[in-house]
C-alpha positions, 0 to 999 in steps of 0.5 A: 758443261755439268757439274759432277754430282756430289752423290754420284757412286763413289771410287772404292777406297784405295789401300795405297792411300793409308799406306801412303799417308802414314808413311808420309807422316812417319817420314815428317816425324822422323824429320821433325824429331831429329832436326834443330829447329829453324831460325824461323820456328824459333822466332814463331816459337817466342810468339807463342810465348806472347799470345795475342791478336796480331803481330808485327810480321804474321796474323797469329795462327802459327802461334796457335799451332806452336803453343798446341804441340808445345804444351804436349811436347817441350822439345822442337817435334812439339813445335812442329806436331801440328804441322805433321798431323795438318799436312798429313790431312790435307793431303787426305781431304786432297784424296777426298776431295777428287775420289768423285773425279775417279782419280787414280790412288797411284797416281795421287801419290806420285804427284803430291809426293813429288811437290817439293814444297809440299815436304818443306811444309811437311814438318816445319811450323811456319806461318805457311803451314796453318796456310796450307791446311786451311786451303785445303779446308777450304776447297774441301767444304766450298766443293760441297757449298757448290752443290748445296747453299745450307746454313751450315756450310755457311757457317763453316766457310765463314770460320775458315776463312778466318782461319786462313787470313788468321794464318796467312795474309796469302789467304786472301788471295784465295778467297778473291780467285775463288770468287772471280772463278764464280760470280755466281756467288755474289747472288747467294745470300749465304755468301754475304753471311759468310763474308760477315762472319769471317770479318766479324772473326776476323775483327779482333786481328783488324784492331789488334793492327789499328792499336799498333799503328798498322805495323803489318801492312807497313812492313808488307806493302811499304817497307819490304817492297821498297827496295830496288828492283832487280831483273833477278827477281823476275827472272828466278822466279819462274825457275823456282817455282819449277823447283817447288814443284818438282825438280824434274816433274814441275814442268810437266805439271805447269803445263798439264795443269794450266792447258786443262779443260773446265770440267765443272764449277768446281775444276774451274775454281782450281784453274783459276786458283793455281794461274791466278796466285801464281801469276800474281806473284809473277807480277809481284816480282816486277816490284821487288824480290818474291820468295818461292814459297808464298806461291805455296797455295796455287800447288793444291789447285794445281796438283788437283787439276793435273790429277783430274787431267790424267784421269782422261785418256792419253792425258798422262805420258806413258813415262811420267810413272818412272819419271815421277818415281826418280824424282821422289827418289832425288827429295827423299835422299835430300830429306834423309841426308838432311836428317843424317847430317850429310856433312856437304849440306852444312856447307849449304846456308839454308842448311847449316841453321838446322845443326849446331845452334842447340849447343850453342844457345847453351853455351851462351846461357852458361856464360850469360847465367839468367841475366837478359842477352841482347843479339844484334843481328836480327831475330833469328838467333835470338829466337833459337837462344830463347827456344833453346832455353826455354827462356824470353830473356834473348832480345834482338837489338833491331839495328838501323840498317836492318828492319823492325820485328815483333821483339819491338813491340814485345815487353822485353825491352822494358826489362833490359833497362838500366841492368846489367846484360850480356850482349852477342854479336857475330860480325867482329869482337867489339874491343869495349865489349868482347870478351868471349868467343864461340864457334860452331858450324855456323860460324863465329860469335862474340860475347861481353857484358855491358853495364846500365843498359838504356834503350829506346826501340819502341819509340816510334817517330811520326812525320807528316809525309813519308814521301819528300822531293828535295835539291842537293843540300835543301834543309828541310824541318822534320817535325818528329812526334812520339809518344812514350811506349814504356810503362815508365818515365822516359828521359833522353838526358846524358847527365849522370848517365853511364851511356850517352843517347844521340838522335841521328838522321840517316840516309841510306841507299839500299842497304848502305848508310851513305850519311849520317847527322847528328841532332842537338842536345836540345833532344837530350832535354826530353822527358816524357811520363807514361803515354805523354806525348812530345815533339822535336824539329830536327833540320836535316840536309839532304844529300849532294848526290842526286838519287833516292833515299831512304831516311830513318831517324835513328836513336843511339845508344852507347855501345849499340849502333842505334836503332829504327825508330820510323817508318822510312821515309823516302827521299828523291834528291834531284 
């Protein structure tokens, strides 16, 4: 087995490759341009608003990409301007990067173009966006670090890879198989320094998680993969990463990529790449629900690897043209009746969050004016509110029964106190506080004000174990510590207060709050100064129902429902 030198006579330059790429970035544009921004975007967007080391959900590259096309651009093609030019050059460093394996140019087009995952990410600014880049920036300058162990490549690899765990914590996975494919490495002293230099630029990031309690990693390998397994995950899974890489040709290259042959060192990387993050998340599927496109990753080794295959004798099906062809076809008339707003695509969940919100947003400012508007459903409309109006005055209230997020940690809580707000929601018109309503296609929300808001969403609950073995109806003493986040005295005190606080044990199961207790008013004697420390012992009674649970300590403030203040503790009663 021979390496394939990286002077060797290189494949003339192929005019359908400029063409292609430029339509490919025309196409992205268009959509960016034309479509609303998504929930997600929206909540990226307000990261870029908040600049910082880390944040509770992503590392913060994502941000970096918003805030550079922003700042040309105010509307949701700047969000996504980075995104656009990104993914049209990785798909040229792609071309690069195989022209040395003599890969035909029509045949580069009909593979990549035809990933669907890859349009997704064509244009919209996600964490997976910078992700992508960086991948391919990777592969491209490890390619050229095989043949050549310089300072320079070092150097380079070094920041890039920073770069892809600044962008995604996927990225490692990456790094790692890269390293399984060839431990040859591990004798380079280059490779040490590349490791030094990533974590050194990676280091502001690892404090920014210390100082916060390490929010991220509790979130991602706690928190999120808590719930209960479903066989539903394992088995969708496969499925979709069929769709991901192409609805008709997907299997095609499933199979053409992971029977191909080691070439070289560098075709090896790729290989074990597109099996390795794949089947990781395979694995990964056995814990809890995998969303598709955290495999996105593996498709640049695994297009690259087909490709490399097909340029060998009787590897490509004399019909894969034709086939490949229809299934562009089938993406790009989703792509255009997306653009258009095909009116059965707005009957379609994942499709309705790109119409109809930018109206709505207003609508809620003309009502709200410029006083703070506090959402409690999560932080995706929120988000859409803040981008909409160009404002950071849309707060996400994080209910017990949902989960933490960035606006927990954000200051604009601290603003919200004691003033007056309006608040949305689009579950049902509360009578105390609704008194508007608006529709869209989206659905139906509800709007009202309420008066001396008081919250405590930062508070953050510390027990000694998050794991406990309890009998039907033990008591057990929770010694909750917590410290005082605001930059302001803090008091749970209901005297001469127009909202009373409570602090609440819940047990859920799943989803569902299957009990509810209700501390003394001895908490309501708690004052705390900035920073100050305090100490509370709540006696909770375990279900009678033997199972697992989830316990969250909640505070309630009226009208809210009360909000996530600890990390689950998980309870087995038996």
């Amino acid at each position: 087995m021979q390496d394939t030198s990286l002077n060797s006579a290189p494949v003339k330059y192929n005019k359908p490759i400029i063409y292609f790429l430029l339509l490919w970035a025309l196409l992205n544009a268009v959509q960016a341009f034309t479509l609303e921004i998504h929930a997600d975007e929206a909540y990226y967007w307000v990261y870029s608003r908040f600049l910082d080391w880390g944040y509770y959900d992503h590392p913060p590259m994502v941000a970096v990409f918003i805030k550079a096309g922003y700042s040309l651009i105010h509307n949701e093609f700047g969000a996504r301007l980075f995104t656009v030019m990104s993914t049209t050059t990785s798909l040229y460093l792609m071309w690069l990067m195989l022209k040395r394996y003599k890969v035909d140019a029509i045949n580069f087009i009909l593979v990549v173009s035809g990933i669907f995952v890859f349009h997704i990410y064509g244009f919209t600014t996600t964490p997976d966006a910078p992700l992508l880049f960086f991948t391919v920036l990777f592969l491209y300058f490890y390619q050229q670090y095989i043949e050549e162990d310089s300072l320079k490549l070092a150097i380079i690899l070094g920041v890039v890879i920073a770069c892809l765990l600044y962008s995604k914590y996927h990225g490692i996975l990456l790094v790692a198989f890269t390293l399984v494919s060839n431990i040859k490495l591990l004798k380079r002293g280059s490779f040490y320094g590349i490791v030094m230099l990533a974590l050194a630029l990676y280091a502001p990031h690892i404090i920014w998680q210390a100082e916060h309690g390490f929010p991220s990693l509790s979130y991602h390998l706690s928190e999120r993969s808590n719930e209960q397994y479903n066989f539903e995950y394992t088995y969708v899974y496969p499925l979709g990463q069929l769709l991901m890489a192409g609805p008709l040709i997907g299997w095609l290259l499933f199979y053409k990529g992971f029977t191909a042959k080691v070439q070289d060192t560098f075709t090896r990387v790729l290989l074990v790449n597109a099996i390795g993050i794949l089947a990781f998340f395979f694995l990964t599927s056995f814990k809890g629900e995998v969303q598709l496109h955290w495999a996105l990753i593996a498709y640049v080794p695994l297009a690259m690897v087909v490709l490399i295959r097909f340029t060998q004798p009787g590897a490509k099906p004399k019909w894969f043209n034709r086939l490949a062809v229809i299934n562009i076809g089938m993406i790009v008339i989703l792509r255009v009746a997306l653009i258009i707003a095909f009116p059965p695509l707005l009957k379609v969940d994942a499709m309705r969050s790109f119409f109809g919100f930018k109206d709505w947003a207003h609508l809620i400012h003309e009502k709200a004016g410029d006083n703070y508007v506090i959402f409690n459903e999560g932080f995706q409309n929120p988000s859409k509110y803040n981008f909409y109006n160009n404002t950071t005055r849309g707060f996400d209230y994080d209910a017990r029964y949902y989960r933490r997020t960035q606006y927990d940690i954000w200051p604009i809580e601290d603003s919200i106190q004691h003033k007056r707000v309006y608040v949305v929601n689009n579950t049902f018109p509360d009578r105390a506080i609704s008194t508007d309503s608006m529709k869209i296609y989206a659905g139906t929300w509800y709007g009202g004000w309420v008066d001396d808001v008081r919250t405590y969403q930062k508070i953050d609950f510390q027990v000694e174990s998050y794991k406990e073995i309890l009998t039907p109806g033990q008591k057990k003493d929770f010694d909750l510590t917590f410290k005082n986040p605001y930059p302001f005295p803090i008091s749970f005190t209901n005297t001469n207060q127009k909202h009373k606080v409570f602090l609440e044990a819940c047990f859920f199961k799943s989803i569902n709050q299957v009990d509810m207790q209700q501390s003394g008013d001895s908490f309501n004697r708690i004052s705390l100064k900035t920073g100050e420390t305090g100490h509370f012992k709540f006696n909770v009674t375990a279900p009678m129902q033997p199972g697992k649970y989830e316990l969250i300590f909640s505070i309630r403030t009226e009208p809210f429902p009360g909000g996530r203040n600890n990390k689950i503790i998980n309870i087995t009663v038996k």
